[in-house]
C-alpha positions as MATLAB code, in Angstrom:
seq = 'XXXXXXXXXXXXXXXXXXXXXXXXXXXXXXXXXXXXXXXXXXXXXXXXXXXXXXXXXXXXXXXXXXXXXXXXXXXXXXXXXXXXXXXXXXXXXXXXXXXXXXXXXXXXXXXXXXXXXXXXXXXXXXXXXXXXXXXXXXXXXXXXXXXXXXXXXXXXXXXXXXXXXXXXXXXXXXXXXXXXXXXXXXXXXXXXXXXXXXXXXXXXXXXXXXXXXXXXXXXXXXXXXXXXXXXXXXXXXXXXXXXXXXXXXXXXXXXXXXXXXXXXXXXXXXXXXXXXXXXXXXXXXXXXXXXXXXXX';
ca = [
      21.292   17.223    4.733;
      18.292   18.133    2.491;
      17.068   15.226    0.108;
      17.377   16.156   -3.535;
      13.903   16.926   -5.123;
      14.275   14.149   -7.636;
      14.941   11.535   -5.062;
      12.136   12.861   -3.140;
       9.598   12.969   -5.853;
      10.632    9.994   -7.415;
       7.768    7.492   -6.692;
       4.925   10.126   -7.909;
       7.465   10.663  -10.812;
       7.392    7.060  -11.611;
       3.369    6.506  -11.062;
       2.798    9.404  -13.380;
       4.918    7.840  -16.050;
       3.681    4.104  -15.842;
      -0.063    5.552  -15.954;
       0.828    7.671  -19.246;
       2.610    4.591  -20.803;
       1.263    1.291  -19.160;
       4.949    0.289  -19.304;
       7.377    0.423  -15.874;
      10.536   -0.438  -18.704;
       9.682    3.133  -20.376;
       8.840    4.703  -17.465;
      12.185    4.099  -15.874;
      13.606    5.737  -19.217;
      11.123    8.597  -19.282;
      12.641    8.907  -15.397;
      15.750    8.783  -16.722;
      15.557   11.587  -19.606;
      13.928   13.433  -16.102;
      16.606   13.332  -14.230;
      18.807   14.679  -17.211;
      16.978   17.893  -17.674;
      16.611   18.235  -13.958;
      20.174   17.692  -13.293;
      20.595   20.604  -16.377;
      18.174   22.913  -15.107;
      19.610   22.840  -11.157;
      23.343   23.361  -12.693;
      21.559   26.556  -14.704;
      19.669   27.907  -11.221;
      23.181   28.686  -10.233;
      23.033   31.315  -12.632;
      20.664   34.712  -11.061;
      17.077   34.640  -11.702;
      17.172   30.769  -13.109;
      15.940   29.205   -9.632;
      13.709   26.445  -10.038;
      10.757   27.993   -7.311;
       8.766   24.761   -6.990;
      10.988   21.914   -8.045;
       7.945   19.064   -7.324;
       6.078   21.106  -10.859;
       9.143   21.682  -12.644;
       9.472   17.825  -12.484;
       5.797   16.758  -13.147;
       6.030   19.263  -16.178;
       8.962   17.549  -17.411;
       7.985   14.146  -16.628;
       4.365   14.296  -18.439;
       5.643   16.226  -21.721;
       8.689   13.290  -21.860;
       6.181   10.769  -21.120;
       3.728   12.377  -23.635;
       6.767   12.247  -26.371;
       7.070    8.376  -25.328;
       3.352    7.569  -25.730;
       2.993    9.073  -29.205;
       5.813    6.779  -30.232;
       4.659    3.923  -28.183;
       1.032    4.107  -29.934;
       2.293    3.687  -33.379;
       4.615    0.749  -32.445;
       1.271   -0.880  -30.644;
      -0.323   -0.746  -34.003;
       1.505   -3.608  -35.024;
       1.189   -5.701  -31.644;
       0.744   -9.436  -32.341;
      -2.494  -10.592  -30.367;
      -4.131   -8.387  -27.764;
      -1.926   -6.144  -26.072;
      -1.426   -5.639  -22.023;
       0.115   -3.446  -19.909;
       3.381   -4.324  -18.124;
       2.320   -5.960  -14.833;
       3.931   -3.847  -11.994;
       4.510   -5.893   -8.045;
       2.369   -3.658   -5.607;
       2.189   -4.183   -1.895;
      -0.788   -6.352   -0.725;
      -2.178   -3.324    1.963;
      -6.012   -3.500    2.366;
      -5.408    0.211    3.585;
      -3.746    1.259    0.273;
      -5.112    4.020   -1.697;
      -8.477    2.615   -3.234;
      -8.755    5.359   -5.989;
      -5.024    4.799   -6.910;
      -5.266    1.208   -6.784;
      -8.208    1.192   -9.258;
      -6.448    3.801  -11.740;
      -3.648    1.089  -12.154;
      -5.703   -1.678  -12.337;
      -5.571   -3.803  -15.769;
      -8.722   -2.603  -16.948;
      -8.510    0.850  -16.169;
      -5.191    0.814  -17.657;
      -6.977   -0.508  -20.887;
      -9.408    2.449  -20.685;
      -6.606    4.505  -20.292;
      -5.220    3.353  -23.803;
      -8.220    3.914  -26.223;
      -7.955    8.152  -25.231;
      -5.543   10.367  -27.304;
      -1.645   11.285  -25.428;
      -3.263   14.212  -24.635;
      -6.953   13.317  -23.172;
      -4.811   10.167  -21.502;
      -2.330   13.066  -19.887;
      -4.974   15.422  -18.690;
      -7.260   12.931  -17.438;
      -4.556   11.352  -15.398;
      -2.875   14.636  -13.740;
      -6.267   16.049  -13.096;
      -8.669   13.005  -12.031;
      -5.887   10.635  -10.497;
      -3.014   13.128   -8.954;
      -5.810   15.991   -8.496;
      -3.615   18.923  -10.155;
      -5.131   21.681  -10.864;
      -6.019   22.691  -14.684;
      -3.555   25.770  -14.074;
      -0.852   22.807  -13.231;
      -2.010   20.778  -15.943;
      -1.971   23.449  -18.640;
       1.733   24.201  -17.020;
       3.243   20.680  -17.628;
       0.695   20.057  -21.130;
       1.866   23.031  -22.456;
      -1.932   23.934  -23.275;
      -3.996   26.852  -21.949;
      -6.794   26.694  -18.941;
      -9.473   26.482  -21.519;
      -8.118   23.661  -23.753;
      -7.279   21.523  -20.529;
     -10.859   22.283  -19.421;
     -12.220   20.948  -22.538;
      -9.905   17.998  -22.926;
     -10.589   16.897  -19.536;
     -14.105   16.906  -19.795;
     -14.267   15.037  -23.537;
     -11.753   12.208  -21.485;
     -13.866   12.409  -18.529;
     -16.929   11.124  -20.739;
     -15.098    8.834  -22.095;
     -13.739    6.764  -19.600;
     -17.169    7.451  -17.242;
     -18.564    5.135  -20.167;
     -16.164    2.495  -19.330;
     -15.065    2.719  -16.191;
     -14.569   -0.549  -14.825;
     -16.695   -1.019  -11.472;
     -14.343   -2.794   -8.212;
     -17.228   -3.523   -5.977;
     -15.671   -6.022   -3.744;
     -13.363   -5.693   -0.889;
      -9.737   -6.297   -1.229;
      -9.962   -9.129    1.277;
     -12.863  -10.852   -0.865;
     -11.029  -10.170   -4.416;
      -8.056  -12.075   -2.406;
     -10.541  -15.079   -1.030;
     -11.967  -15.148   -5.052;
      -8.969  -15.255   -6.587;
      -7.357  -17.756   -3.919;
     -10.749  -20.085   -4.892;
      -9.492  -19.793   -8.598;
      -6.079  -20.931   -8.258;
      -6.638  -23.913   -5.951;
      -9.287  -24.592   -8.641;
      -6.817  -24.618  -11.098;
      -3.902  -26.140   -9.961;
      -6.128  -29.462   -8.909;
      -7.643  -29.110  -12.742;
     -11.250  -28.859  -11.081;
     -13.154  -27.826  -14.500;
     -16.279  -28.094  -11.814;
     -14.727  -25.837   -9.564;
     -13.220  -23.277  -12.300;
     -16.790  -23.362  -13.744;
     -18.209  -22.248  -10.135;
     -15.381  -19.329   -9.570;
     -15.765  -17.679  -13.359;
     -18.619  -15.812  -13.869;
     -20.862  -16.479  -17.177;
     -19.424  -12.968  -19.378;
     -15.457  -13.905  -17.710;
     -13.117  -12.941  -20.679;
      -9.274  -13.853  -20.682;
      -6.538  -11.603  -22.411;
      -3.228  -13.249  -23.186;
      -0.255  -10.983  -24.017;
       2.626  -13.284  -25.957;
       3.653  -10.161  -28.534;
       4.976  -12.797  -30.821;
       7.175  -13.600  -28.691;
       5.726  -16.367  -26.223;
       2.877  -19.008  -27.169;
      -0.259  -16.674  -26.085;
      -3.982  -16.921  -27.160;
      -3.948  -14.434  -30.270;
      -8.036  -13.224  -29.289;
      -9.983  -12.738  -26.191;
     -11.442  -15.711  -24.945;
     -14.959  -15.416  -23.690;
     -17.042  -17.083  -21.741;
     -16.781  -19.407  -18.334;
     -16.946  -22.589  -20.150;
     -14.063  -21.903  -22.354;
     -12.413  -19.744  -20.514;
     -12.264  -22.681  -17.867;
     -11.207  -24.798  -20.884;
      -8.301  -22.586  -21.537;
      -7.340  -22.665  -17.946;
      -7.328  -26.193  -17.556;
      -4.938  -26.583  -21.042;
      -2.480  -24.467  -19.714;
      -2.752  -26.697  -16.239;
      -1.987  -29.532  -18.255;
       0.807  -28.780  -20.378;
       3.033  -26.711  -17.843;
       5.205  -30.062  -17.636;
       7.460  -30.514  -14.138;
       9.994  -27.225  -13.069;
       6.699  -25.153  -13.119;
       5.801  -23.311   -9.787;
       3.113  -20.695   -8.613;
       3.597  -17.759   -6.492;
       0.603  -16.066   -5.236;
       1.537  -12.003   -5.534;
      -0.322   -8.768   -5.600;
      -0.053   -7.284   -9.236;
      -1.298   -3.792   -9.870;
      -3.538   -3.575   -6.843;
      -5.170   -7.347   -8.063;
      -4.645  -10.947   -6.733;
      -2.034  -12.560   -9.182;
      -0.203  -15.680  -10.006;
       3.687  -15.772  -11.140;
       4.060  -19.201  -12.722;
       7.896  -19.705  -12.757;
       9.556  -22.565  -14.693;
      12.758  -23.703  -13.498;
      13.144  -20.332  -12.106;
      12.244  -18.330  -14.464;
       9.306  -16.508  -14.384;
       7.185  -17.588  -17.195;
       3.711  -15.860  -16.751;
       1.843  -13.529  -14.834;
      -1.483  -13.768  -14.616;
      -3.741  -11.308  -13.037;
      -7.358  -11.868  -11.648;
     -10.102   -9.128  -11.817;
     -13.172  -10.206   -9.421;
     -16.528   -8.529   -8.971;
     -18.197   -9.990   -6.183;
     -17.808  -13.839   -5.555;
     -17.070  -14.669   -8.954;
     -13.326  -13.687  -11.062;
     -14.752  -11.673  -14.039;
     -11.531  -11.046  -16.387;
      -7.969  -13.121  -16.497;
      -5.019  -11.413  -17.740;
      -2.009  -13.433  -19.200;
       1.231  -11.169  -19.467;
       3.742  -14.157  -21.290;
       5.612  -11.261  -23.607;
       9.106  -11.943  -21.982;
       9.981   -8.229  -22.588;
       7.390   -7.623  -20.081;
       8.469   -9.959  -17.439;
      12.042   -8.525  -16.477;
      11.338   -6.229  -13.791;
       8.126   -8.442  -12.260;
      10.030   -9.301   -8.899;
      10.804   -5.398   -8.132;
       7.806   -4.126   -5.321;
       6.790   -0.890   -6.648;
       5.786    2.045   -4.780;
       2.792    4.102   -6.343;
       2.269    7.192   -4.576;
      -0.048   10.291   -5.321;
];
């Protein structure tokens, strides 16, 4: 028996959507909306001359102009974020053999990149530069001709080449980095923390008004390593950490009494962690156990 398309396609559907939004809660709904008009469209390809040729575009199409819809509204809503703003972490398998390029396109800071282009330089950047369509496919599921696409990609190209974040180190040595961070933390080693962080580190917490969460970046090792050891501190009893591989980085899930409480994220270059990312917005936290598969 022949797997239906959508089931098939499903984990490309979803990667598309979480790199266009930065959020695996709308993505599922983007999915969702998907799987309407492709349930629609199949019952209509009953009817002659209404087949659905290549059902893998027909559902990239629909998925990028429904996630495109979902970003526009998203971006006005992020306007009014309280304190800096993160994308929903998303569980990825811990595979040294994983897809580097992939990895890197949904890495935290890549993600942030992602967020200061247009919906439109954000949709034909990723299609083109992370999924490799073609700018004939791309103009198909933007809805914009070859030329447009051509110039949009290459205005969004420029753009993130001037902020690209750079992963030089291995995913076994980002591992052995972060793992020198956490034991430095949970012993409250200031000494050690200072020796992990490197001088520029900067820490990002995400509350959204809705959890206790550092309203500005925090820069620098010495307060960064500050910060750290506060949060150390005041975690009171019930609180444990789960090591975990978060959007291709090392992570820690901080659960209290069960509940998972933070994420936090750790970007490395070389032997020393460079950025910290706090996700403590509850509405962000729901789906943090589920292992996600991101294909291309």
């Amino acid at each position: 028996m022949s797997t239906d398309p959508f089931v098939e396609h499903r984990p490309l559907l979803f990667t598309i959507a979480y790199e266009l939004l930065g959020s695996a809660a709308d993505a599922e709904d983007v999915l969702q909306e998907t799987w309407v008009r492709w349930s629609a469209a199949v019952e209509a390809a009953e009817e002659p001359g209404r087949e659905i040729r290549d059902p893998r575009a027909y559902l990239v199409a629909t998925v990028t102009r429904q996630g495109l819809n979902h970003l526009r509204t998203l971006r006005r809503r992020r306007e009014d974020y309280v304190g800096p703003w993160l994308p929903e972490p998303v569980r990825t398998a811990a595979d040294p053999a994983a897809d580097a390029e992939l990895t890197e396109s949904v890495s935290m800071a890549m993600l942030l990149v992602l967020e200061t282009l247009s919906p439109i330089e954000r949709a034909v950047f990723v299609l083109g530069e992370v999924f490799g369509f073609s700018g004939a496919e791309i103009a198909a599921a933007t809805g914009r001709t070859p030329a447009a696409v051509r110039q949009t990609a290459h205005r969004a190209r420029e753009h993130v080449r001037a902020r690209r974040p750079r992963f030089e180190a291995s995913p076994e040595q980002r591992a052995q980095v972060a793992r020198r961070f956490v034991v430095a933390a949970q012993a409250g080693d200031l000494a050690g923390l200072m020796d992990v962080l490197a001088p520029d580190v900067v820490s990002l917490s995400d509350g959204g008004g809705l959890a206790s969460a550092a309203r500005h970046p925090i820069r620098g090792a010495e307060k960064v390593a500050a910060f750290v050891s506060g949060l150390v501190r005041t975690a009171g009893t019930g609180t444990r950490w789960e090591e975990a591989t978060y959007n291709g980085l090392p992570a820690v899930v901080v659960r209290r009494d069960g509940a998972v409480e933070v994420v936090a994220l750790v970007e490395t270059s070389g032997d020393a962690v460079t950025a910290l990312y706090f996700v403590r917005n509850p509405e962000k936290l729901g789906g943090v156990d589920e292992v996600r598969p991101l294909v291309r």
